[in-house]
C-alpha positions as CSV (number, residue, x, y, z in Angstrom):
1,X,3.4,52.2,-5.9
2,X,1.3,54.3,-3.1
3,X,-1.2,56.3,-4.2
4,X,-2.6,59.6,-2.3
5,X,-6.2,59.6,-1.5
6,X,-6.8,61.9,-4.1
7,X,-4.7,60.6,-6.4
8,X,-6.6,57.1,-5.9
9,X,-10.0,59.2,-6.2
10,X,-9.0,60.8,-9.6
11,X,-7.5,57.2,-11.0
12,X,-11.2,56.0,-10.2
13,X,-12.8,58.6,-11.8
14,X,-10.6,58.5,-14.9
15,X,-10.8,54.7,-14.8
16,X,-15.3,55.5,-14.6
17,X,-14.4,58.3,-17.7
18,X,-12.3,55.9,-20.3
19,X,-13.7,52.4,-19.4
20,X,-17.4,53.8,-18.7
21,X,-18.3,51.6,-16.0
22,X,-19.5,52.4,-12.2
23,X,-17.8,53.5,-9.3
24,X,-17.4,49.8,-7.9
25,X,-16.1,48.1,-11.1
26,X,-13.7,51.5,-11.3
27,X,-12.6,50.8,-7.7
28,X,-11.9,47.3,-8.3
29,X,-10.0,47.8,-10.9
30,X,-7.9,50.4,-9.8
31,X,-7.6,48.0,-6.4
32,X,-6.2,45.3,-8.9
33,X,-3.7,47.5,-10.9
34,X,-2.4,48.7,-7.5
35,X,-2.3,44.8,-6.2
36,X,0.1,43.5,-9.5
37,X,2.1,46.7,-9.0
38,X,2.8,45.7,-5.6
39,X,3.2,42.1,-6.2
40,X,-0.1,41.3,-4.0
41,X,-1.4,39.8,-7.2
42,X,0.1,37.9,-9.8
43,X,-1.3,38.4,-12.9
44,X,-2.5,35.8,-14.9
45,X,-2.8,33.3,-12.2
46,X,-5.4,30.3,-12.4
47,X,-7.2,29.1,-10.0
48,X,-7.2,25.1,-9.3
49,X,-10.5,24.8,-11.0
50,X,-9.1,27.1,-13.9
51,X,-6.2,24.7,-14.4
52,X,-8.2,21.4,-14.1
53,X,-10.4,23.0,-16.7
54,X,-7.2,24.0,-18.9
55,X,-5.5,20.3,-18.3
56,X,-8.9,18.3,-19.3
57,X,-9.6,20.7,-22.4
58,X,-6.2,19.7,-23.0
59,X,-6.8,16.2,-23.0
60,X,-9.8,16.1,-25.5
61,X,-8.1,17.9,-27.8
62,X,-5.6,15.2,-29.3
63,X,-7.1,11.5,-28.8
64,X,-3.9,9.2,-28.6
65,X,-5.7,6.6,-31.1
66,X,-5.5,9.1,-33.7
67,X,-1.8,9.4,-34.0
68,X,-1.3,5.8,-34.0
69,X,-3.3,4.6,-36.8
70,X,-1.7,6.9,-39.5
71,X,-0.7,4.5,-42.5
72,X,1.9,5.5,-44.2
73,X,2.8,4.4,-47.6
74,X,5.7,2.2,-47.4
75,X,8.3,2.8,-50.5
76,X,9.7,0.4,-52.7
77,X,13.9,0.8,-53.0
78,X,13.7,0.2,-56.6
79,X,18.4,-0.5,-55.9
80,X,17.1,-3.6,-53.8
81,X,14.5,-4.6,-55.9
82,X,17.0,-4.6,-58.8
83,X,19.4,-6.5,-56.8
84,X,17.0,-8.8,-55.9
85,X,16.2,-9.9,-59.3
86,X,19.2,-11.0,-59.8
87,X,19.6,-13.2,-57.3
88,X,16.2,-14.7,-57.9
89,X,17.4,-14.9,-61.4
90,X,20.8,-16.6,-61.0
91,X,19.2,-19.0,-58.4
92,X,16.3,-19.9,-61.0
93,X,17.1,-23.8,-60.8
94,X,16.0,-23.8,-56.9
95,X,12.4,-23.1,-55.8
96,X,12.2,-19.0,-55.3
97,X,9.7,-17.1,-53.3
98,X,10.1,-13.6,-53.3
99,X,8.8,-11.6,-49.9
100,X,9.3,-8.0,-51.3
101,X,12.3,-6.2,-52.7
102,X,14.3,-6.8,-49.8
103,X,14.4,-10.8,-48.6
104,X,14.0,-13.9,-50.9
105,X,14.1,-17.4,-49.8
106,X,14.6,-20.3,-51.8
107,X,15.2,-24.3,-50.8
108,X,18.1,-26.3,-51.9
109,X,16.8,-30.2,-51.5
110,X,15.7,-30.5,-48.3
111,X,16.8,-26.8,-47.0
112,X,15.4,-24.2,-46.6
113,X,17.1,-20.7,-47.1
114,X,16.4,-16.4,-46.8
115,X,18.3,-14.1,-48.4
116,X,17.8,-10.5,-46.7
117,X,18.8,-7.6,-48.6
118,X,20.1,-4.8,-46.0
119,X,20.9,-0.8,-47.3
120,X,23.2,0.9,-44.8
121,X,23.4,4.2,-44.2
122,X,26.0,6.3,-46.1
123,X,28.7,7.2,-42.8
124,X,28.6,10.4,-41.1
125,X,31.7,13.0,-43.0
């Protein structure tokens, strides 16, 4: 957009009226407006120092050590543990060691076994 010279003098003066500042900083900003408007300017654009800043402000926020020393409560499938019982029940003559709800091993003379207790997913309809 082209402004007349006295249409550029009485944006500077309005601009000195509502933003109460000096001629200069009214002048530069009506120099500015004029420079988006035109596409001289793009508005919003950092600077490489202004982005370095940005990327390493960035960075400190979120330490990657952090997100991997979360512990999470593991659950106990109380189906497999059930399950498991039983087998460690119905093989009670053998020697039984029971990992967790899931695998048990046993040994039958001089062999040794596991047992591991998979739940599959129900299929996709």
């Amino acid at each position: 957009m082209k402004l007349t010279q006295a249409q550029y003098e009485a944006e500077i003066k309005r601009q000195m009226k509502v933003l109460r500042c000096t001629y200069e900083e009214a002048k530069e900003s009506v120099d500015w407006d004029l420079a988006i408007e035109n596409g001289d300017k793009e508005l919003g654009a950092l600077t490489k120092e202004q982005k370095a800043l940005v990327r390493n402000l960035t960075k400190a926020d979120r330490k990657p050590t952090e997100k991997r020393n979360v512990k999470r409560e593991r659950k106990v499938d109380e189906e497999k543990k059930m399950l498991i019982e039983k087998l460690s029940s119905a093989l009670a003559e053998y020697e039984i060691s029971v990992k967790n709800e899931a695998e048990i091993s046993f040994k039958v003379g001089e062999n040794s076994y596991t047992v591991k207790l998979t739940k599959h997913r129900a299929p996709k309809a």
